[in-house]
N, C-alpha and C positions, 0 to 999 in steps of 0.2 A: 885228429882233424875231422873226420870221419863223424865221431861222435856227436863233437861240436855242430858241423855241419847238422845233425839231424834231429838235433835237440830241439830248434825252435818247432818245427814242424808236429813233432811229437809233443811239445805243449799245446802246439794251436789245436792239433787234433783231441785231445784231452779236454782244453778248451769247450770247444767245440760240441763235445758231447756229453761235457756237464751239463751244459747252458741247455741243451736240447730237453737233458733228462731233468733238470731244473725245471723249466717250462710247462714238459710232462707231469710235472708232480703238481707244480702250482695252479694248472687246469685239471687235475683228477681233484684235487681239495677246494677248489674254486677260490682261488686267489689269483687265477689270470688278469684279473683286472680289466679285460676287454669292453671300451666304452662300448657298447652298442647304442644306451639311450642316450647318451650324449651327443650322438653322430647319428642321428635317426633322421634328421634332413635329407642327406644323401641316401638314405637307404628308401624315402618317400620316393625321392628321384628318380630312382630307381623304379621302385611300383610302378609308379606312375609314366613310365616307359614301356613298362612291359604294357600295360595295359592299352596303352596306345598303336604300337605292335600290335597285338592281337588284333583291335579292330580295325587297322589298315589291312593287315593281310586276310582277315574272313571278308573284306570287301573286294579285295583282289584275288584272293582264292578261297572261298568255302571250305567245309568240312568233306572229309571225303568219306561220304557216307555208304556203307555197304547197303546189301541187296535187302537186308532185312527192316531198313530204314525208306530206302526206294523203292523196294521192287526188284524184279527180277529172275535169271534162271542161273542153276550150278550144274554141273554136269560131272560126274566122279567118272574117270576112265581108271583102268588097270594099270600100276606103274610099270609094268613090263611091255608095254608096247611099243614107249617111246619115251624122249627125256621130256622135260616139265615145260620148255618152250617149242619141243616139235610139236605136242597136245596143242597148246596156245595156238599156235599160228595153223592147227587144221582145224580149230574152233571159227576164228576169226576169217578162214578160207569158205566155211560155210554159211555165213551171214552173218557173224554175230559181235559184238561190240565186246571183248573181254574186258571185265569190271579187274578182278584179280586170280591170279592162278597159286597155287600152294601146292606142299606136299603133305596127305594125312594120312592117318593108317587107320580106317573104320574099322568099328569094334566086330570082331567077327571074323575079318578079311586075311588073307595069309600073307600079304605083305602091302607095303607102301601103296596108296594109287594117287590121282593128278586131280582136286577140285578146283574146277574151272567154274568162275561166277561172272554172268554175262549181264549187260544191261534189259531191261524190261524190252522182250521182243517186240510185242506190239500190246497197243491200247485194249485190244480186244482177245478177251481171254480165249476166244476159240479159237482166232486167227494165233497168238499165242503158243499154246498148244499144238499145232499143226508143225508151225516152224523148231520146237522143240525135238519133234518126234523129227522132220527132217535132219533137225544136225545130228541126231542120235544114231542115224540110220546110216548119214555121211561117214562118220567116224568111224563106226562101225566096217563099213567099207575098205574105207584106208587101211585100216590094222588087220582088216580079217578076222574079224572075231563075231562075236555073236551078240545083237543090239542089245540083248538078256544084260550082255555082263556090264553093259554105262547105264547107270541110275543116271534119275534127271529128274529135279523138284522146282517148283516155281511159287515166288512169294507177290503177292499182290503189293502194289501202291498202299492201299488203303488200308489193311495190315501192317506194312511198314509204318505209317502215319501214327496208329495206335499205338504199335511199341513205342515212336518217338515221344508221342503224349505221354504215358504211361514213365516212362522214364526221367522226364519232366515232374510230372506229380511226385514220384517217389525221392528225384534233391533237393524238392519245393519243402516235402514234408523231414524231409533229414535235417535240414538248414533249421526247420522251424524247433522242432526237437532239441536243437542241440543251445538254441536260445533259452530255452525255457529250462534246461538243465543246467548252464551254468550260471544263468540266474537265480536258480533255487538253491545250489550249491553253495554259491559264494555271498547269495543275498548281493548281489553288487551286478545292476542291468549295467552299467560302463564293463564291465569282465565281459559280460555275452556278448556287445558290438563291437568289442575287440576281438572275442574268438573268432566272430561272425565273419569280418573284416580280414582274418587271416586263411580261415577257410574260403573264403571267395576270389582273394590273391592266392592260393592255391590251385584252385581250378583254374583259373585265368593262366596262371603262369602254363600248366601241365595241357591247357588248351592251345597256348601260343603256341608250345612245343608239336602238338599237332600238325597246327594249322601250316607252322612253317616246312615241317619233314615230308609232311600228308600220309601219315598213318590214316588206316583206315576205320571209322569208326563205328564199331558192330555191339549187339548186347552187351557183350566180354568185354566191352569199352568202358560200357554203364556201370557193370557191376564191379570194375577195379577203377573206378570214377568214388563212388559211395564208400568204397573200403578205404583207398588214400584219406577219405574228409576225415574217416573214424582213428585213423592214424594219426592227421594231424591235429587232431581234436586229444587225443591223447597226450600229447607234447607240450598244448597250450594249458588243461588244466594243472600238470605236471606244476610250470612254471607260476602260473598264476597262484596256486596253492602257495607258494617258496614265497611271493610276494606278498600273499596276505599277513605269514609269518612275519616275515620283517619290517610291515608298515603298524603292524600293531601298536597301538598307542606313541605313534611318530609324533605328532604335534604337539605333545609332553614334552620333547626334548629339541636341541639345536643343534645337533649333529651332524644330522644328514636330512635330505630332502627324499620326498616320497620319489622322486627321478633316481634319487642316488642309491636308496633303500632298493627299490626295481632293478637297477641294474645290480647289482649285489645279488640279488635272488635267480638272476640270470644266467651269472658268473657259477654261482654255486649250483645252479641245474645243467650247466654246458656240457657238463662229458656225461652227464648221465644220458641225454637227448642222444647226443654222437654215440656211443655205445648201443642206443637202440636202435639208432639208424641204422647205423654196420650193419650189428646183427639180421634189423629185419631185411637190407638190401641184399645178404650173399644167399640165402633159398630163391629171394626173385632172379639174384643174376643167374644162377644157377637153371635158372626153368628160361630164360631168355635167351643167352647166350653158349646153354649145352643143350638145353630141350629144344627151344625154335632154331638155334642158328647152324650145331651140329649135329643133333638127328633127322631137324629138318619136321619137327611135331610144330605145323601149322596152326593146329588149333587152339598151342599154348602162348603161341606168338601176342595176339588182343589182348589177351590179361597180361603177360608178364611185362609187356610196354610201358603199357599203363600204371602199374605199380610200379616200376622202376624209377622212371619220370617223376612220377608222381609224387613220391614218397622223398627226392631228390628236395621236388619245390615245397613239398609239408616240410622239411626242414629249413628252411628261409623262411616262410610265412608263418611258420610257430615260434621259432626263436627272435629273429631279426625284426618282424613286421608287428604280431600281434602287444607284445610288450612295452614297445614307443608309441601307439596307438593307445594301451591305456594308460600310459603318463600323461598325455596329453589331456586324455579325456578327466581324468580324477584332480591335475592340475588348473583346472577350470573354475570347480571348486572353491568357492569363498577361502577356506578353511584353510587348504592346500596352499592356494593362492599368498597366505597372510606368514604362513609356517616358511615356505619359502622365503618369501623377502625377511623372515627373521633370520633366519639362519645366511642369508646371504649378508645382511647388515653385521649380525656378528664377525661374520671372520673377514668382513672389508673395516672393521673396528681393529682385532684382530693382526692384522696386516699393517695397518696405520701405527700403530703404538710399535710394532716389533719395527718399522723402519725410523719411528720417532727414537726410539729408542739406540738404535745403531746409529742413528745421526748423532747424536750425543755425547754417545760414545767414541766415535773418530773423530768429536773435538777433543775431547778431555786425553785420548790417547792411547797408545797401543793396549796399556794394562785395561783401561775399563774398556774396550772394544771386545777385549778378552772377552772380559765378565759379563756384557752385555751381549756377548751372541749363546754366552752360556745360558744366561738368562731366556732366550730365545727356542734356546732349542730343550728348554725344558727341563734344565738342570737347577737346582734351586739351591741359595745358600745355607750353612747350618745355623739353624738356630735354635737360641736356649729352647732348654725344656719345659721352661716355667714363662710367659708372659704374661702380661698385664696390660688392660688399658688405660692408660690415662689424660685426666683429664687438662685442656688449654689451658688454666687457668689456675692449676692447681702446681706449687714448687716442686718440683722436683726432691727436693730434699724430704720431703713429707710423705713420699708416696713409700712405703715399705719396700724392702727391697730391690729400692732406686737407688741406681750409683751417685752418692756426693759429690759434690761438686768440686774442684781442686781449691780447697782455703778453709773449705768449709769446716765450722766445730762440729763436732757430734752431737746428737741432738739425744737429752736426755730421754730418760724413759719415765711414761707418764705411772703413776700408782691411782689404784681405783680411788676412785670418789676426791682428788686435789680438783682443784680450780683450776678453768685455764689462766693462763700468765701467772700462775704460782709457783716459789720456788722452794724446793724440801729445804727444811730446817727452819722457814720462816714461820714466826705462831704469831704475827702482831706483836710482838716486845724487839726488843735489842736483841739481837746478836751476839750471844756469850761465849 
C-alpha cells in the first residue's frame, strides 16, 4: 500500500529531474531553442523603460557625486576612539555637512580608522582651511588625543571638474575604439551600431541602478564603468562572430532567415556567456560582499559595486539587446529583405499543399488520410529502382519496360535493319 502510495511521487520527482537535466544539456549544446529575436519587441520595451527611468529619476535625484568630483574635505580619525556614527555625528557637531563616512585601513596604520568626507566648507580656500583645522582641533578634544593623529585633505571644485571632464573624454574615446574595431573586424558597420547600442543600454541600465540606490559616484566608479563596457564588449563579439558563421551564404538557400540564423548563434553562444558571467561575478561578489560588507574594506566598496551591477546589466545588453538590434538593422537590407519573403512564401506554399493534401485525404477516407499525413510528415513511399520518363503522347505499350496493358499482345522484337510495319518471313512473294 505503502509502495503504491509512493510510486507516483518518485516518478514525478524522476520526472522532474530529467526534464531539468534535459534542459541542462540542451542549453550547454545550444538547442534551447530560446526565441530571443523573435520576442525582441518586448525586450525594446523594456530598454526603452529603463531608459526613461533613468532620466526621470537624474531629474529628480542626480548623481551622488563624491568629493572628488565636487569638492571638499575628508578627515581620517583613529578607529579606536569611537564607533563610525559617534565620528559622524562629532563631525557634523562641528560645523560640517557630512558627504559619506567609511571604515578603511590606511596603508601603514595598525588598525582600522573612520573616513569622514564632508561638503566643500567654504568657497574661499583660506576661509576653508581655517574651518578644517577647527574641526581637527574639535575632534581632537573630544577623544583626547593629539590633532597629530586626524589627517585632513581638501579637494577643490575645479579639480573635481577636471576629473569629471577627464573621465568623460576617456568613455567618449572607449565608445569610439570600440566602433572602429568591430568594424574592421567583422567589415560590417551594422555589427559596430549594434555593439555601440548595447554598450550604451549598459551604462544606462548600470546608471539607473545608481541613480535609483544613490551609490556614490567617485573615480573607482569611472574605472569599474570602462572595465564593465570591455566586458560587455567581450560577449557581443563572442555572439556576433557565431552569427557571421551561420549567415554565410544564407541567401543561397530557404531554410532559414538571417533572424532565424541570428537566433541560432545565440542559442549556441548562451551558456558559454552565462559560464562567463558566473565565473567573472564570484571574485566581484567576493570583494563586495566579504571585502566591503564584512571586513568593512571601504575602499573596495566603489569598484566592486560597480562591477557587480554592471557586469549583471552587460549581460542583458550583449545577449538580449545587441543581437535584435542587428537583425533589424541587416533586415533592412534589399537583399535580406527579398530572402525573407522567399523563405516565408515557401513554407506558406508548404503548409497550403500539406492541408490540401489532408483535406483530401478525409474525403477519400481513413486509409488515405493515413497515407497522406505519412506523406506529411516526411515518410515517402517505396519506389522501383529503376524509373523512367515518359512521354503524353507516347503508348504505353512502346515504352520498354512499361507494364502492358490487360488484352494486350506482345509486341514483337524489332531485328536490325526491317522496316517499320514489316513482318519476319515476309520477302514480297506468297507465304509458303
Amino acid at each position: 500500500m505503502s509502495q503504491s502510495t509512493l510510486r507516483p511521487v518518485t516518478e514525478d520527482t524522476k520526472s522532474t529531474g530529467s526534464s531539468l537535466k534535459d534542459l541542462a544539456s540542451r542549453l550547454y549544446r545550444g538547442e534551447a531553442g530560446i526565441d530571443v529575436v523573435g520576442k525582441r519587441k518586448p525586450i525594446y520595451i523594456i530598454a526603452g523603460a529603463i531608459v526613461v527611468v533613468a532620466i526621470m529619476t537624474f531629474i529628480w535625484r542626480p548623481f551622488n557625486l563624491g568629493i572628488e568630483f565636487e569638492g571638499g574635505n575628508e578627515f581620517t580619525v583613529p578607529g579606536t576612539v569611537d564607533t563610525l556614527a559617534g565620528v559622524r555625528a562629532a563631525v557634523e557637531g562641528a560645523g560640517a555637512e557630512v558627504h559619506t563616512a567609511q571604515v578603511v585601513t590606511p596603508r601603514g596604520s595598525g588598525g582600522p580608522s573612520y573616513l569622514i568626507r564632508t561638503e566643500e566648507l567654504n568657497a574661499d580656500p583660506t576661509a576653508a582651511a581655517t574651518k578644517a583645522a577647527e574641526i581637527r582641533q574639535a575632534l581632537a578634544t573630544k577623544y583626547g588625543i593629539s590633532a597629530n593623529q586626524i589627517t585632513e585633505n581638501s579637494v577643490s571644485g575645479a579639480w573635481g571638474a577636471q576629473i569629471t571632464r577627464k573621465a568623460l573624454y576617456g568613455a567618449l574615446a572607449f565608445l569610439v575604439l570600440v566602433v572602429i574595431f568591430i568594424a574592421s573586424v567583422f567589415k560590417e558597420w551594422r555589427m559596430a551600431v549594434a555593439a555601440l547600442g548595447a554598450l550604451l543600454l549598459n551604462l544606462v541600465l548600470t546608471s539607473t541602478v545608481y541613480l535609483l540606490v544613490g551609490f556614490e559616484v567617485t573615480p573607482s566608479t569611472i574605472i569599474g564603468f570602462l572595465t564593465i563596457l570591455g566586458f560587455a564588449l567581450y560577449d557581443v563579439v563572442v555572439v556576433f562572430d557565431r552569427v557571421r558563421e551561420n549567415t554565410r551564404g544564407i541567401t543561397g538557400s530557404t531554410v532559414r532567415t538571417y533572424g532565424e540564423a541570428a537566433n541560432l548563434a545565440l542559442n549556441q553562444t548562451l551558456m558559454r556567456s552565462i559560464n562567463t558571467s558566473l565565473v567573472a561575478l564570484l571574485p566581484v561578489g567576493g570583494l563586495l560582499f566579504i571585502g566591503a560588507g564584512l571586513l568593512g574594506a571601504g575602499t573596495l566598496k566603489d569598484l566592486s559595486i560597480v562591477l557587480f551591477v554592471g557586469m549583471l546589466a552587460a549581460f542583458f545588453a550583449s545577449i538580449f539587446f545587441a543581437t535584435p538590434v542587428l537583425v533589424d538593422l541587416k533586415e533592412q537590407e534589399p537583399r535580406f529583405k527579398m530572402h525573407k519573403q522567399r523563405v516565408m512564401a515557401r513554407r506558406a506554399a508548404g503548409a497550403s499543399a500539406e492541408r490540401t493534401s489532408a483535406r483530401a485525404a478525409a474525403r477519400k477516407g481513413p486509409a488515405a488520410a493515413k497515407t497522406a499525413g505519412a506523406k506529411a510528415t516526411g515518410v515517402k513511399a517505396a519506389q522501383p529502382k529503376v524509373q523512367r520518363e515518359v512521354s503524353d503522347d507516347a503508348p504505353a505499350e512502346t515504352v520498354a519496360g512499361a507494364t502492358p496493358r490487360p488484352g494486350a499482345r506482345p509486341q514483337a522484337r524489332k531485328r536490325p535493319g526491317s522496316k517499320p510495319g514489316g513482318t519476319r518471313g515476309r520477302s514480297g512473294g506468297k507465304r509458303r
